[in-house]
Backbone as CSV, one residue per row, in Angstrom:
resi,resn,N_x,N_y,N_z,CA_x,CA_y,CA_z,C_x,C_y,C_z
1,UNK,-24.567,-12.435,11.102,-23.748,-11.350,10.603,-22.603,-11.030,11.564
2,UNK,-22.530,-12.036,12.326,-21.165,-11.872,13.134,-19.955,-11.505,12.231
3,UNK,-19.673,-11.507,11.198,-18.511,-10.936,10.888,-18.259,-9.650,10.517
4,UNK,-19.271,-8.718,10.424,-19.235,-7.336,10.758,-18.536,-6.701,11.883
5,UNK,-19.004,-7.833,13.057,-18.264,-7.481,14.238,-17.004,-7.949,14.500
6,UNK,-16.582,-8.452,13.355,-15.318,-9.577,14.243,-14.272,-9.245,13.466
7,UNK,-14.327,-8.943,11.863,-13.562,-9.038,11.135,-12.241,-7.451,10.980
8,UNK,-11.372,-7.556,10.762,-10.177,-6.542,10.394,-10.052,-6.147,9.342
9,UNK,-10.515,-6.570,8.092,-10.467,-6.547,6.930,-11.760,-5.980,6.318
10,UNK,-10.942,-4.578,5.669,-11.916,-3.746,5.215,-12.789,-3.981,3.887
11,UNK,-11.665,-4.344,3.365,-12.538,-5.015,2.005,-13.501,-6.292,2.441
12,UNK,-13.399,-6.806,2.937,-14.129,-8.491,3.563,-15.400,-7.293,4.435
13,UNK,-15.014,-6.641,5.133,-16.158,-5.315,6.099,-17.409,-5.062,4.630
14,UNK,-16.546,-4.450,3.782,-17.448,-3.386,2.109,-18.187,-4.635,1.935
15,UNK,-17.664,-5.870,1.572,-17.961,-6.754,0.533,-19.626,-7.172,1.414
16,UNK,-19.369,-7.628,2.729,-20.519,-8.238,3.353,-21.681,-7.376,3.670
17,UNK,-21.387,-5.819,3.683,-22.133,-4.894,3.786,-23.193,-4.269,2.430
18,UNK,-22.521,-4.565,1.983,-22.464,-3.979,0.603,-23.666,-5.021,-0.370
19,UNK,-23.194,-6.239,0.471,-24.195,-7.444,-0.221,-25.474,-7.572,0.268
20,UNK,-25.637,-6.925,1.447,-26.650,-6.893,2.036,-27.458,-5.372,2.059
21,UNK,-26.698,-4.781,1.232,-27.286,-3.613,1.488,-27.567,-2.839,2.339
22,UNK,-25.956,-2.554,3.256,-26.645,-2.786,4.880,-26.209,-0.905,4.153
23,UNK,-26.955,-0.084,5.136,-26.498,1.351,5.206,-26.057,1.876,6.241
24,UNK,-26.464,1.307,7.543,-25.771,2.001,8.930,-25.643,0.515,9.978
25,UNK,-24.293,0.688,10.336,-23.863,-0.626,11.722,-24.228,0.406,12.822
26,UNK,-25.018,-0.436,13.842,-24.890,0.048,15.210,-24.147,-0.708,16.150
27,UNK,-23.743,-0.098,17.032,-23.139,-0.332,18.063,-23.055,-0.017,19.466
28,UNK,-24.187,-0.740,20.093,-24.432,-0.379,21.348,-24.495,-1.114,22.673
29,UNK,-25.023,-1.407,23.900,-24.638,-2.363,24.554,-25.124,-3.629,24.350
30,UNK,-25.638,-4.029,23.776,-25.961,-5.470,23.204,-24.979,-6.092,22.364
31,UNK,-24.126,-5.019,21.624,-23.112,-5.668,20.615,-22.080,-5.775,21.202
32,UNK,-21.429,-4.928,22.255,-20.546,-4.092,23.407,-20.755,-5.988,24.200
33,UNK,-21.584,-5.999,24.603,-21.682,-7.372,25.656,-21.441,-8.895,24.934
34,UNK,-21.990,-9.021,23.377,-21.624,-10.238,22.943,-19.939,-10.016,21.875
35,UNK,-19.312,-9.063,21.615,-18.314,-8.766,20.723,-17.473,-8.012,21.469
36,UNK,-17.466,-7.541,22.944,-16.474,-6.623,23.320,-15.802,-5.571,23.088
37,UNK,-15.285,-4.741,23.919,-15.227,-3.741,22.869,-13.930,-3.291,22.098
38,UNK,-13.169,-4.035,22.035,-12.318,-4.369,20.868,-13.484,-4.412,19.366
39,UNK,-14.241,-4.691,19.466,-14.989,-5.282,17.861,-15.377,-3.465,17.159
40,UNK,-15.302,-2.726,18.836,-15.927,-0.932,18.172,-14.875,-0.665,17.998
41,UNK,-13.884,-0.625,18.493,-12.158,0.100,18.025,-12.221,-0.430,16.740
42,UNK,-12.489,-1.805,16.093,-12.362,-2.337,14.699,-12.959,-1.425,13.593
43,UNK,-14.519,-1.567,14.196,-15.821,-0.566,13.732,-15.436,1.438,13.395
44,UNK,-14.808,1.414,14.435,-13.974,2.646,14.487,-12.644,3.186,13.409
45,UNK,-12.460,2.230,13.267,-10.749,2.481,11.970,-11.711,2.294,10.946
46,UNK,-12.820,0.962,10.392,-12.961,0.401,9.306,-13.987,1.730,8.538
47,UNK,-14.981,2.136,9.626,-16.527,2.715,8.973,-16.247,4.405,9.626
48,UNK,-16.810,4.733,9.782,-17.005,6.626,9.700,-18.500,6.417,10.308
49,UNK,-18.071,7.019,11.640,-19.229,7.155,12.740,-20.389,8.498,12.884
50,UNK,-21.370,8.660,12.532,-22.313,9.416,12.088,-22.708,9.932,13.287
51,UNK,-22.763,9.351,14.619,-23.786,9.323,16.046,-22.842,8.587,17.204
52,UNK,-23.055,9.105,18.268,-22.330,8.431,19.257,-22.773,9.368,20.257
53,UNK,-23.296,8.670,21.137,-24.025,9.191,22.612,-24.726,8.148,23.541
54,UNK,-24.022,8.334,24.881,-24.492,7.338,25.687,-23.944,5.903,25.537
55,UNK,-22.819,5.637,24.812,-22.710,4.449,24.525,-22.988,3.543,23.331
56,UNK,-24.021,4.386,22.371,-23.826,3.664,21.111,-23.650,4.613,19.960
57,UNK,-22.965,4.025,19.080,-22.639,4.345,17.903,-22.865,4.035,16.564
58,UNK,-23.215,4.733,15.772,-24.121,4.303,15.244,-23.082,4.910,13.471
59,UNK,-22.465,4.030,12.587,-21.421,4.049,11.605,-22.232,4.008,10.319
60,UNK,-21.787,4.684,8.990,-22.403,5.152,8.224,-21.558,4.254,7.075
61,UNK,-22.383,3.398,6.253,-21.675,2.394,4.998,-21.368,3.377,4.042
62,UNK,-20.156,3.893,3.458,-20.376,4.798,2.143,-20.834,4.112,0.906
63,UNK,-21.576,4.996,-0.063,-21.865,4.232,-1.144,-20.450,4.100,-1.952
64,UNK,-20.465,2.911,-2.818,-19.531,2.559,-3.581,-18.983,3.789,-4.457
């Protein structure tokens, strides 16, 4: 599911989320260490962040 983390494109973000039924992306130092943190600034414009403390963040999928 690397392209959650990688991708710019919000619709391509909905579509892969959406297929999987995902409901919440986290983002914490495990994702921070293999995706950098350019991939949370992405995570940050694309999704609407629910939690954030200590370093992870934790983004909320809206329903369709």
């Amino acid at each position: 599911m690397d392209i959650i983390y990688r991708t710019d494109n919000r619709e391509e973000l909905m579509r892969v989320l959406r297929q999987y039924r995902v409901r919440y992306v986290f983002f914490g130092n495990l994702e921070r260490a293999k995706y950098g943190g350019e991939a949370q600034a992405r995570l940050d414009r694309l999704l609407t962040a629910v939690y954030s403390r200590s370093g992870t963040t934790i983004y909320v999928v809206e329903p369709e």
